[in-house]
C-alpha positions in Angstrom: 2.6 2.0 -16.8 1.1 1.4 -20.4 -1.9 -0.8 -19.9 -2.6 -1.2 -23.4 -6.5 -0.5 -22.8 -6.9 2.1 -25.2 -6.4 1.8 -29.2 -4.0 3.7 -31.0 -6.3 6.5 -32.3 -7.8 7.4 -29.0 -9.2 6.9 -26.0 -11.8 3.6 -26.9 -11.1 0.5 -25.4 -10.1 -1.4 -28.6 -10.8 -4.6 -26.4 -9.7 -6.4 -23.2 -6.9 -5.3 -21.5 -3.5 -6.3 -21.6 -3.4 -9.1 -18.6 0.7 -9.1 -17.8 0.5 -5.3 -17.5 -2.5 -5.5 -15.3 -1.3 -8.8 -13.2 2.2 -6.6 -13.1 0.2 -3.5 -11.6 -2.4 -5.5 -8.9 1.3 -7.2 -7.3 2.5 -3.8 -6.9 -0.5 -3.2 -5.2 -0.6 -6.0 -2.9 3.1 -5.2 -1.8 2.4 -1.7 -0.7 -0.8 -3.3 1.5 -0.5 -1.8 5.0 1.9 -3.8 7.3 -1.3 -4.3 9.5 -2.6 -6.9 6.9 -3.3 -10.0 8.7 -1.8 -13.0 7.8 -5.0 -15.2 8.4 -8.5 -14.7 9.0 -10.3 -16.6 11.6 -13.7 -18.5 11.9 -14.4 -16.7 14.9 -13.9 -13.0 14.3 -14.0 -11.9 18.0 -10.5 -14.5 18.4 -8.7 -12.4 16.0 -9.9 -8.8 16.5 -7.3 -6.8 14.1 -8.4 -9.4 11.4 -11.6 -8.3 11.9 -10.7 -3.9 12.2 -8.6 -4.1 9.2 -11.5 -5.7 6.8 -14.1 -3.1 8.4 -11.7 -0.5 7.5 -10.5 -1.8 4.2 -14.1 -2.1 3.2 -15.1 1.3 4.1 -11.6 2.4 2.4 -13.1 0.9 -1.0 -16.9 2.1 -0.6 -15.6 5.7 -1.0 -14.0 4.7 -4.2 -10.5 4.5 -2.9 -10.2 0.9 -5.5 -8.4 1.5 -9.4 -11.2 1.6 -11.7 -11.6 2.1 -15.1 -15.1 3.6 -16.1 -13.9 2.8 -20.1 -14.0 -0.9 -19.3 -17.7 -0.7 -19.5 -17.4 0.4 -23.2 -15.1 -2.9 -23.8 -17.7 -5.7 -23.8 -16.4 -6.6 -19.8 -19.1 -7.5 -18.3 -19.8 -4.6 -15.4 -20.5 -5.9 -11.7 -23.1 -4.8 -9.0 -21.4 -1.3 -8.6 -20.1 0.1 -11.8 -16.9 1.9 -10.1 -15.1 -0.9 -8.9 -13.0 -2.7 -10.8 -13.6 -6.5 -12.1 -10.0 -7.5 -11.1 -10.3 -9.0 -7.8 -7.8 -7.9 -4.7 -6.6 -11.4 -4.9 -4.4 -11.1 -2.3 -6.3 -10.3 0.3 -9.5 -13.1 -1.7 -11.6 -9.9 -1.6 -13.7 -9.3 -4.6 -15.2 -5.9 -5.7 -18.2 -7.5 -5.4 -18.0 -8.4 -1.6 -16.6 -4.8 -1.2 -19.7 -3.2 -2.8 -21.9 -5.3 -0.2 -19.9 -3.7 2.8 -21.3 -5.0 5.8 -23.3 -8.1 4.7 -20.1 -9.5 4.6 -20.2 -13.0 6.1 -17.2 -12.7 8.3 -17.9 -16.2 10.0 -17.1 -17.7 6.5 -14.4 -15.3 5.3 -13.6 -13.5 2.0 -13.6 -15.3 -1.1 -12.8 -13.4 -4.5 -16.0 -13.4 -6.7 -15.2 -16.1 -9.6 -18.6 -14.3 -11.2 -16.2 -11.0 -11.7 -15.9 -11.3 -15.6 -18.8 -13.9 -16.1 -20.7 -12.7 -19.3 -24.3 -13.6 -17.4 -23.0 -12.5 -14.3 -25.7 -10.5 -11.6 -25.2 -9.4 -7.8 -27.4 -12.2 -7.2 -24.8 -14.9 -7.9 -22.1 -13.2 -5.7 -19.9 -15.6 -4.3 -18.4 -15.1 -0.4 -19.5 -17.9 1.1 -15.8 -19.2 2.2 -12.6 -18.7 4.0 -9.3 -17.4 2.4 -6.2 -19.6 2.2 -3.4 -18.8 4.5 -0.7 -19.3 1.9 -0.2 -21.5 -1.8 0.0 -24.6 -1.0 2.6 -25.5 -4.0 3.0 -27.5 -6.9 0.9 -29.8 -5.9 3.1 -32.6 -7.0 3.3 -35.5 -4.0 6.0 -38.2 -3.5 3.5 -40.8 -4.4 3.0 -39.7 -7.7 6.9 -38.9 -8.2 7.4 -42.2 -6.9 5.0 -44.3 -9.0 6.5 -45.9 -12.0 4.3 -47.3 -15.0 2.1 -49.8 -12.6 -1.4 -49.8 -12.9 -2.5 -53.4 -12.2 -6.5 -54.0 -12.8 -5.8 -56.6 -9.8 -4.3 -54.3 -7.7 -6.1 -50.8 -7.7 -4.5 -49.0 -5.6 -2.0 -48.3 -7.7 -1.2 -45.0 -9.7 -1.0 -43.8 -13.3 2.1 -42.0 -14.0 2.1 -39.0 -14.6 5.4 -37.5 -16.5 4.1 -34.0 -16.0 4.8 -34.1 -12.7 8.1 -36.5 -13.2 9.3 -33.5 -15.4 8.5 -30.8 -12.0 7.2 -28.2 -15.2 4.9 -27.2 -12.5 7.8 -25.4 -11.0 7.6 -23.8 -6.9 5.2 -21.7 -4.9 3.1 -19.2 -7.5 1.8 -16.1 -5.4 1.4 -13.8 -8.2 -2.2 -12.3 -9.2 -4.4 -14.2 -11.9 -7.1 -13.0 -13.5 -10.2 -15.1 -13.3 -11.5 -16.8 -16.4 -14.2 -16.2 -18.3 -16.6 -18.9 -17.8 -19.8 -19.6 -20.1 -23.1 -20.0 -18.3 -24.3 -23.7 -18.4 -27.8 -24.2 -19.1 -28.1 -28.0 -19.5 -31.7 -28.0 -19.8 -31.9 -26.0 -23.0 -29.3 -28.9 -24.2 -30.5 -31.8 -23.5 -34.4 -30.6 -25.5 -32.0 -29.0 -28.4 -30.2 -33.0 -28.2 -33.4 -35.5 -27.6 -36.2 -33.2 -28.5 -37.8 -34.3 -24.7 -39.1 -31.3 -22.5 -37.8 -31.7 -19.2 -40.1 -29.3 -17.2 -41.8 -32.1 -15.4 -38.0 -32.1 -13.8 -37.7 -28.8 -12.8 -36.0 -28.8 -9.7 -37.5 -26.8 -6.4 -34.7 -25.6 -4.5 -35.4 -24.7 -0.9 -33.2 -21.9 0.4 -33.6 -21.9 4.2 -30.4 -22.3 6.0 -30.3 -24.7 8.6 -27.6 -23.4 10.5 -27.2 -20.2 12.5 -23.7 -18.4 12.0 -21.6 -18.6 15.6 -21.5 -15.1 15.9 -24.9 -13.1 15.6 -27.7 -14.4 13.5 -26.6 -13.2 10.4 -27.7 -15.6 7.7 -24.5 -17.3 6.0 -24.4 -15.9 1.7 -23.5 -18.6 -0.7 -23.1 -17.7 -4.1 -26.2 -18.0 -6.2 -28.7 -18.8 -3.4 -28.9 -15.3 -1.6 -32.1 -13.9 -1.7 -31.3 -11.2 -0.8 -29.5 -9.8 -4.7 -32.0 -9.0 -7.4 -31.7 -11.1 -10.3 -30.7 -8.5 -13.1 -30.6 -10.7 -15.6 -33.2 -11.0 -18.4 -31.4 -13.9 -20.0 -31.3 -16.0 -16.2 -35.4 -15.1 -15.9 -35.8 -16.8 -19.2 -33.9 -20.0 -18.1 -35.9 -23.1 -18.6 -34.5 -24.5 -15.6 -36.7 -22.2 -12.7 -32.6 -22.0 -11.3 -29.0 -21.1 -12.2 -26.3 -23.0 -11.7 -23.1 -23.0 -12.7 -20.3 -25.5 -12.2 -17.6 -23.4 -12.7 -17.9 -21.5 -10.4 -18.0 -24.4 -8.2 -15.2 -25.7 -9.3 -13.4 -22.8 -7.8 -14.1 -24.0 -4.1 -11.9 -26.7 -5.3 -8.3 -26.2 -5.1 -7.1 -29.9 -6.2 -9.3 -29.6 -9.6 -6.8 -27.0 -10.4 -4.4 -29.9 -10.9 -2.7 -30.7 -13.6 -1.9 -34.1 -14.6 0.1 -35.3 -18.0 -0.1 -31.6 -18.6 -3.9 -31.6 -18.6 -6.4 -30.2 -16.6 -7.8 -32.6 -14.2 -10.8 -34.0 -15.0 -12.3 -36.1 -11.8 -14.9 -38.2 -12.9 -14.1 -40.5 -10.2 -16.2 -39.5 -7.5 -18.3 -42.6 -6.7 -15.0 -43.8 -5.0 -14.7 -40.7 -3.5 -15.4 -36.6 -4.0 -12.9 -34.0 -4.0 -12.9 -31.4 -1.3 -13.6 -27.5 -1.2 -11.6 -25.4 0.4 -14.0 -24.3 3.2 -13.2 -28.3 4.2 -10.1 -28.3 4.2 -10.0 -24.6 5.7 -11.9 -25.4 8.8 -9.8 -29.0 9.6 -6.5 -26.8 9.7 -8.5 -24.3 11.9 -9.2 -27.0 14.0 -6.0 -28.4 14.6 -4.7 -24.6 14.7 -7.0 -23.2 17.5 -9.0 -26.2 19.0 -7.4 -29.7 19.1 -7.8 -31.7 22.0 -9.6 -34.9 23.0 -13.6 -34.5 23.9 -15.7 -34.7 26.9 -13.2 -35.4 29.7 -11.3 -31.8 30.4 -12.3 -28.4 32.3 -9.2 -26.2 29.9 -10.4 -24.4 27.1 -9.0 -26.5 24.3 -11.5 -29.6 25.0 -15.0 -27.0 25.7 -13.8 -25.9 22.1 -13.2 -29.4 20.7 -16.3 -30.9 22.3 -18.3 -28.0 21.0 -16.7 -28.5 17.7 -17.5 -32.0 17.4 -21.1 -32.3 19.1 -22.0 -29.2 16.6 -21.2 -31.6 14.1 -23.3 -34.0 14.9 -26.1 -31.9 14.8 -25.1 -30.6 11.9 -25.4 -34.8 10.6 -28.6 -34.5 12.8 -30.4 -32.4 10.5 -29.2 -33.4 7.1 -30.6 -36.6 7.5 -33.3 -35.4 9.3 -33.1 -37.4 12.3 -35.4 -36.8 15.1 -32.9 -37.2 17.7 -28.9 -36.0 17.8 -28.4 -39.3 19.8 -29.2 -41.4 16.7 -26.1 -39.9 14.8 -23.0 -42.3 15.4 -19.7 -41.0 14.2 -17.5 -44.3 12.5 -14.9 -44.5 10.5 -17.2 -44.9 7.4 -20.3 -47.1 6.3 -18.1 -49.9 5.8 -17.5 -49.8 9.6 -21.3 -48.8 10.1 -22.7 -51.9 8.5 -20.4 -54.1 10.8 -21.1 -52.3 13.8 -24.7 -53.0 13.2 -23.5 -56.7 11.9 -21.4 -57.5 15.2 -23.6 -55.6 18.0 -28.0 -55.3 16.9 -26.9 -58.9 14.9 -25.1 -60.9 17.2 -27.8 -59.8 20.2 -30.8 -60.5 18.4 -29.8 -62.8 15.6 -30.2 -66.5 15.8 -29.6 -70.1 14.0 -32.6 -70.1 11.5 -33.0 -66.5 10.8 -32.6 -64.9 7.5 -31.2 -61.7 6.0 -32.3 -60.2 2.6 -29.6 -58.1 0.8 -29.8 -57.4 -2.7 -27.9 -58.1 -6.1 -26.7 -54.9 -6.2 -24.9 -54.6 -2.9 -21.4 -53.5 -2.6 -19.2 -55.7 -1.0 -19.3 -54.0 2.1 -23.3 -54.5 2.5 -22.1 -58.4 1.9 -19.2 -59.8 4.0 -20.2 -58.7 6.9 -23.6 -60.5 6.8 -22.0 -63.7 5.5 -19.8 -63.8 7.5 -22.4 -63.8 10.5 -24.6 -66.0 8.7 -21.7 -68.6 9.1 -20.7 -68.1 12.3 -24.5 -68.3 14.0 -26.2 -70.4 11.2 -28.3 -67.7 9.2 -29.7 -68.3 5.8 -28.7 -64.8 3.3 -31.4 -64.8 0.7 -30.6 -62.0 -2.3 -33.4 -60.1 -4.2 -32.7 -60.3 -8.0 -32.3 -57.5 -10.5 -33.3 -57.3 -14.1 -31.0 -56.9 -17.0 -31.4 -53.0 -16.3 -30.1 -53.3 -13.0 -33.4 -52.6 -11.3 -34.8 -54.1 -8.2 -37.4 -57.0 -8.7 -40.0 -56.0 -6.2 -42.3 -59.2 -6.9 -39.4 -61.5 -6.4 -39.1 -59.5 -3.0 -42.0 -59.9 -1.9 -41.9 -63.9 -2.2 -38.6 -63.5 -0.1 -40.2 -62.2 2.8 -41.4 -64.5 5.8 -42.1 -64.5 9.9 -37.9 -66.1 9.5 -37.0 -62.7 7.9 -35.4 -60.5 10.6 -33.1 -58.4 8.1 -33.4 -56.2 5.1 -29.7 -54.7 4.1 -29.9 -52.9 0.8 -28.3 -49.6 -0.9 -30.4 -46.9 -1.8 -28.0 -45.8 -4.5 -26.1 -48.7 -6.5 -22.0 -47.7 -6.7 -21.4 -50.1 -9.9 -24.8 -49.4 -11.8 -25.8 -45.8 -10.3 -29.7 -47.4 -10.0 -31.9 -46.1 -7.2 -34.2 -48.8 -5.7 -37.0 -47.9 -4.4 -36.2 -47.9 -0.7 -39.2 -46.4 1.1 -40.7 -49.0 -0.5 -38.4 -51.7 0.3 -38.4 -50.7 3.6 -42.2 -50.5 4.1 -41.8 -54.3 2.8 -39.8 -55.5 5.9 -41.7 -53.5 8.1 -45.0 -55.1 7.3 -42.8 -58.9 7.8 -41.8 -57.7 10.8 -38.1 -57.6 10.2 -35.8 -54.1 10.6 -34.2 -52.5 7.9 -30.7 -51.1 7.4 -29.8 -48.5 3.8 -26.8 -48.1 2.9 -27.1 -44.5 1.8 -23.2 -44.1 0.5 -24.2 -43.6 -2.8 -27.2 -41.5 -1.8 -26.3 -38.7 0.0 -23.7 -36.9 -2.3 -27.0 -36.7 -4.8 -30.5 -36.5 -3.4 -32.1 -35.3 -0.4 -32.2 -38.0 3.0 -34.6 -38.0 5.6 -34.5 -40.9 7.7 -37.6 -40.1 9.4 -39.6 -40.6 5.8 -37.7 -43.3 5.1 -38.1 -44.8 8.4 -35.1 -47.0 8.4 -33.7 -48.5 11.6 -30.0 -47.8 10.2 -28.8 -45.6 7.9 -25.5 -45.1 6.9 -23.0 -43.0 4.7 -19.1 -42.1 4.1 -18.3 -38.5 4.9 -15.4 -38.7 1.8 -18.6 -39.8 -0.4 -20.4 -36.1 0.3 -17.2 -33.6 -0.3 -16.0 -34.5 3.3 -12.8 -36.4 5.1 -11.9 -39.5 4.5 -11.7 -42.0 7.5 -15.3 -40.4 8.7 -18.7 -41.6 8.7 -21.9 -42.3 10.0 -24.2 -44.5 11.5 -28.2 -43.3 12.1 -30.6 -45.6 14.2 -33.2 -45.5 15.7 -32.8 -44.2 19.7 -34.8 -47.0 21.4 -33.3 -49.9 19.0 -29.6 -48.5 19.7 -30.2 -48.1 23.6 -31.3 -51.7 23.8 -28.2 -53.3 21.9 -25.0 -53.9 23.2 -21.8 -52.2 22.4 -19.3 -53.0 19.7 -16.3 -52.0 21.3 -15.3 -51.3 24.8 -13.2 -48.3 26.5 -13.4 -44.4 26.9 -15.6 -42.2 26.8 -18.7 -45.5 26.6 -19.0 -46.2 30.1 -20.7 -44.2 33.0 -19.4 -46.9 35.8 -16.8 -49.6 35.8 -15.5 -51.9 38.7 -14.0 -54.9 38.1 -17.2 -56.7 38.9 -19.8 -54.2 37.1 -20.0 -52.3 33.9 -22.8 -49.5 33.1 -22.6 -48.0 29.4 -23.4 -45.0 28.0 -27.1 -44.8 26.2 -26.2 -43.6 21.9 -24.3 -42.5 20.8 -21.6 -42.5 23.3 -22.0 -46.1 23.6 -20.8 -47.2 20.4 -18.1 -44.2 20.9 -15.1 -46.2 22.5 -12.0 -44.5 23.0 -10.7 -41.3 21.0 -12.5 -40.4 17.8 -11.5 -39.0 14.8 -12.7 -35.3 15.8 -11.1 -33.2 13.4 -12.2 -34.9 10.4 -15.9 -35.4 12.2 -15.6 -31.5 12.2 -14.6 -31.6 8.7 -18.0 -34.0 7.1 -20.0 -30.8 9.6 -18.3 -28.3 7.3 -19.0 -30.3 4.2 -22.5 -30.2 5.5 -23.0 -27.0 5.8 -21.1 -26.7 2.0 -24.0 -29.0 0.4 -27.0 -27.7 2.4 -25.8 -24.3 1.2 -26.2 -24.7 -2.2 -29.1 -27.6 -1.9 -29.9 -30.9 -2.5 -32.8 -30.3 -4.7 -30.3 -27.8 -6.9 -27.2 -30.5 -6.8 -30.0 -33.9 -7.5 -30.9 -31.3 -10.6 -27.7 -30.4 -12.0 -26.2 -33.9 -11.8 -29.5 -35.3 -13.2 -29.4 -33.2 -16.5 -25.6 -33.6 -16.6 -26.0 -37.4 -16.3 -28.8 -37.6 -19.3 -26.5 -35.5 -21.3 -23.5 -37.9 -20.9 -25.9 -40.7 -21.6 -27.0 -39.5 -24.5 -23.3 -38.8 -25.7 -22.2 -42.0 -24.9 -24.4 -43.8 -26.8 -23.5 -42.3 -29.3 -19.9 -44.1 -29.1 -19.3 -47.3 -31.8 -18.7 -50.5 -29.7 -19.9 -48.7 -26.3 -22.0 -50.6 -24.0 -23.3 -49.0 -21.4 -23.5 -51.2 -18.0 -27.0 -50.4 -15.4 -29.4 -48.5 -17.5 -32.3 -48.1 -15.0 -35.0 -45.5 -15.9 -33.9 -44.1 -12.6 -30.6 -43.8 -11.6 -27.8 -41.8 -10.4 -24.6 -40.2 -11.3 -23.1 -43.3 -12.7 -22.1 -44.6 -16.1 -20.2 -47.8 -16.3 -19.4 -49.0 -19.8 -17.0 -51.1 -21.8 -15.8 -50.8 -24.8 -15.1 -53.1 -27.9 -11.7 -54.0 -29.0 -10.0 -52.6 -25.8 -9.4 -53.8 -22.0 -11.1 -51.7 -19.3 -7.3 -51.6 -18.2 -6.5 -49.2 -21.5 -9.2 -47.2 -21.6 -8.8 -45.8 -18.1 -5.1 -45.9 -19.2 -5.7 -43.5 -22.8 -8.6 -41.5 -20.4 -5.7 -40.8 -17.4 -3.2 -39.4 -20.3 -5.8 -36.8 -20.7 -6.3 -36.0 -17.4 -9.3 -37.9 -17.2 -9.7 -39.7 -13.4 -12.3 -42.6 -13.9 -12.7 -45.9 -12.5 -11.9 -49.5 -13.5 -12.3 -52.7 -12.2 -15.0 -54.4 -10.0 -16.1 -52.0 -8.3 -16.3 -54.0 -4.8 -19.6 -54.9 -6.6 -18.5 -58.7 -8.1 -22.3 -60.3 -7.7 -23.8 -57.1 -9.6 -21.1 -57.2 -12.5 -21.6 -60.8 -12.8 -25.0 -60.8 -13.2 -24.3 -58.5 -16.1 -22.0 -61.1 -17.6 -19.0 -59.1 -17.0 -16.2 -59.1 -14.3 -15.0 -55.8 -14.5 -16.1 -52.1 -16.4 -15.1 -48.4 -16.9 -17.5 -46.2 -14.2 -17.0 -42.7 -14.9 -19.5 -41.2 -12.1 -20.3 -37.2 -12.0 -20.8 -34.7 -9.5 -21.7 -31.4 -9.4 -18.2 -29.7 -9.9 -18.2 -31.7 -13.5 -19.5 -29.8 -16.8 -20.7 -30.6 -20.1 -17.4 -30.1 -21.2 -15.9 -32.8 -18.9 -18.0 -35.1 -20.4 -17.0 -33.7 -24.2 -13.4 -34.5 -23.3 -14.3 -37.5 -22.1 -16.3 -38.9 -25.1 -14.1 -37.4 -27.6 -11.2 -39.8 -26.2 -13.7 -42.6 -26.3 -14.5 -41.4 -30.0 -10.7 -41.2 -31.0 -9.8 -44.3 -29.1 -12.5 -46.3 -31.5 -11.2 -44.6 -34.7 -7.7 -45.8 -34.2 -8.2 -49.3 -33.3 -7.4 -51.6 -35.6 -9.3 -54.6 -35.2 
């Protein structure tokens, strides 16, 4: 086979090599794979033995250099990797790369094989390794769904739900199922600190972020700790250019971006570009991995069967709720509620803790910035049992008036309900603060932490909140899951929500005993799989940190900033001197309607409209904006794209 490696004169790499020749050679390899190659790996290694004897023996097949190598390739400019006779061209087929193969046995068999999206990264180092998920059963496919064949040219800023069109897909120039072998990109090392000073002239190193890297999970199988990409310890940094980095850490998007099979999308021909995660995150593969596993090898309903199938779903979905537990730092797994989102937590607390203890005369404090959600359910009980709903004001940078708070308060004050992260303006309040507040007027206090726990680091115990709640599709999880924290002696003494299964532990027809929390306010059957699914997205976030993520998306959202000011006619919509992740805007001479419209034919997913944040917008003077909101999968060159549509938007209009 001529690989094209070598120039005409001799036997020096002239450059890289030819990619069809080698993408042609590793798919002849992959077809003359042993007949024993398994056709799925499982969480549980000791459920699927052979999986488990054919990777040891694969593995120690490679370590005595039975892999196609190419020694000249270190001549080329290729980056080399932690063992300079293995190739960079990952055994795709099988997810394995050669960098997983040169670690042998500290292979992480409870999370699978991933191949090593570091393989031809200029900066790349064994310490940035990436194996820290599970291995796709099969390609999925185009990707195109019959909603978006179906949708015609509908968007209606009244009616949201709608969907861009997207002609790409109309066309089906994605064509089928693609199993052939692709070479990874070459991604450039992001080092957003060094950007923003070489932008604004600021130093940033009073931000330097302090990433903890203690696991709080034990693997299922031995005690091996789980490795995840660039936060194993364990693989020397190499790298004099990652020592010098301004930022104390290294972290690079891209290779996040990998764990996310949908941001491989294409859409009008484009790469996606999701900049619409305040409404809700994208999902890695490890999620989506282990809710297939579930319905695969553990589905049944919880807590009432001796078979097999319900010890493994019970265990499945209590281990969850520790997982919840301990990323919010509760002090008690019996404070962790599983809903169907904080929508449905906020009512819950609304129509059980409210009703009980709630009477005509008393008052609950929300704020100005509250999503609609933190809102209706509070009016709507103020109306039915004759309770006054007093609002703390913001000022014209969306920030919380803590004065104007503070007059608020009073002995008739049972009720503080406020977000700790706004969705429309991206401002943090100051909620420890807040919450101290109501404390100290002797009223409880609920966050709404939707917003919040995507980006920073939670702990409920330092917060001290009576209720806390989130939306698992807001932190990389399932949608339809969620979460409701409170405190064990204030949930034991309110009445249930809902009656049925699973919340009683005696009923005659003249006596009901319920549950203590959580089972209590855990009628009927749950939505296990997906509960499993937020535990897995858990464990994806706590992997790579808070403190890390809260750092990334912090630099990545002053960069934007500063970039979008920089856009004739923008106005930029919350501009609190602490804030989060989000960047509503308008834009002279066009409708909200057509920027998201000219930003979609890009490939560019933001949000328009109100935001289920009216009372916020309108204090603004506005009834709708654009909110383009980041998370740590989106790069500086997301944001280019997305400002140099905003710039060529501005140059065409004609006014």
């Amino acid at each position: 086979m001529n690989t094209n490696i070598y120039n005409q004169s001799g036997g020096v790499p002239s450059g890289l090599p030819d990619i069809d020749s080698l993408q042609d050679f590793a798919n002849q390899l992959f077809k003359a794979l042993p007949n024993g190659a398994p056709k799925e790996f499982s969480l549980n290694p000791t459920e699927h033995p052979r999986a488990k004897a054919f990777a040891g023996n694969l593995l120690d097949g490679f370590s005595q250099g039975n892999v196609p190598h190419d020694t000249h390739l270190a001549q080329s400019g290729i980056a080399p990797l932690a063992s300079p006779t293995i190739s960079s061209s990952p055994i795709s087929g099988l997810g394995i790369s050669p960098s997983v193969l040169s670690y042998g046995k500290e292979l992480d068999i409870n999370f699978g094989i991933l191949e090593n999206p570091l393989a031809n990264h200029p900066n790349s180092t064994s310490e940035y390794s990436s194996f820290g998920g599970q291995v796709p059963s099969s390609v999925a496919g185009s990707g195109a769904s019959p909603s978006y064949l179906n949708h015609g040219d509908n968007f209606n800023i009244d009616s949201p739900d709608t969907s861009f069109p997207d002609s790409n897909l109309k066309k089906g120039t994605n064509g089928g199922i693609n199993n052939e072998f692709h070479l990874p990109l070459l991604f450039e090392h992001l080092n957003l600190n060094e950007i923003l000073k070489s932008i604004s002239g600021n130093h940033l190193g009073s931000h330097e972020p302090k990433p903890t890297y203690t696991h709080l999970y034990q693997d299922r199988v031995g005690d091996a700790k789980p490795t995840y990409y660039f936060l194993n310890e364990r693989f020397p940094d190499t790298s004099t250019e990652l020592k010098k980095s301004a930022t104390g850490s290294t972290f690079d998007a891209n290779l996040i971006k990998k764990d996310f099979p949908i941001l491989a999308e294409r859409v009008n021909g484009k790469p996606l570009i999701w900049l619409d995660n305040a409404a809700t995150t994208q999902k890695p593969k490890q999620v989506i991995d282990r809710i297939s596993y579930f319905y695969e090898h553990e589905n049944s309903n919880i807590h009432r069967a001796a078979h097999e199938l319900a010890a493994r779903a019970t265990d499945a979905y209590e281990a969850a709720r520790q997982k919840v537990q301990h990323f919010l730092n509760a002090g008690s797994i019996n404070e962790i509620i599983f809903v169907r989102g904080a929508t449905e937590a906020i009512n819950l607390v609304a129509q059980s803790w409210g009703e009980q203890n709630l009477v005509a005369g008393d008052e609950i404090i929300v704020s100005n910035l509250e999503h609609h959600a933190n809102i209706v359910p509070w009016k709507r009980l103020a109306d039915r049992k004759g309770l006054k709903l007093r609002v703390i004001p913001v000022d014209d940078d969306g920030q919380i008036l803590l004065d104007e708070y503070s007059k608020l308060l009073n002995p008739r004050t049972k009720l503080v309900s406020f977000t700790q992260v706004s969705n429309a303006l991206g401002t943090i309040t100051p909620a420890k603060q807040i919450v101290e507040m109501a404390h100290a007027a002797g009223a409880k206090a609920l966050v709404d932490g939707a917003q919040s726990v995507s980006h920073m680091r939670v702990d409920v115990r330092d917060l001290n909140a009576d209720f806390f709640v989130f939306s698992g599709h807001k932190v990389f999880g399932p949608t339809g899951i969620g979460v409701l924290y409170g405190k064990e002696d204030i949930l034991n003494a309110t009445e249930p929500w809902q009656g049925g299964g699973n919340m009683i532990q005696d009923v005659t027809f003249e006596h009901i005993k319920y549950h203590n929390a959580p089972n209590r306010f855990e009628a009927g059957t749950g939505n296990i799989a997906d509960a499993v699914g937020l535990g897995a997205a858990i464990d994806y976030v706590t992997r790579i940190g808070m403190d890390v993520i809260g750092q990334y998306e912090h630099y990545l959202l002053e960069y934007a900033t500063h970039l979008l000011k920089q856009v004739p006619g923008l106005r930029l919509i919350g501009t609190a001197a602490n804030k989060a992740r989000v960047l509503s805007f308008t834009l002279q001479g066009y409708t909200n309607d057509q920027v998201g419209q000219a930003l979609n034919q890009e490939g560019i997913a933001v949000r328009t409209g109100h935001h289920c944040a009216q009372p916020i917008l309108r204090r603004m003077g506005l009834e709708t904006t654009v909110r383009p909101s980041l998370a740590f999968y989106n790069t500086c060159s997301d944001v280019d794209t997305l400002v140099s549509v905003l710039h060529r938007l501005k140059s065409g209009h004609r006014n």
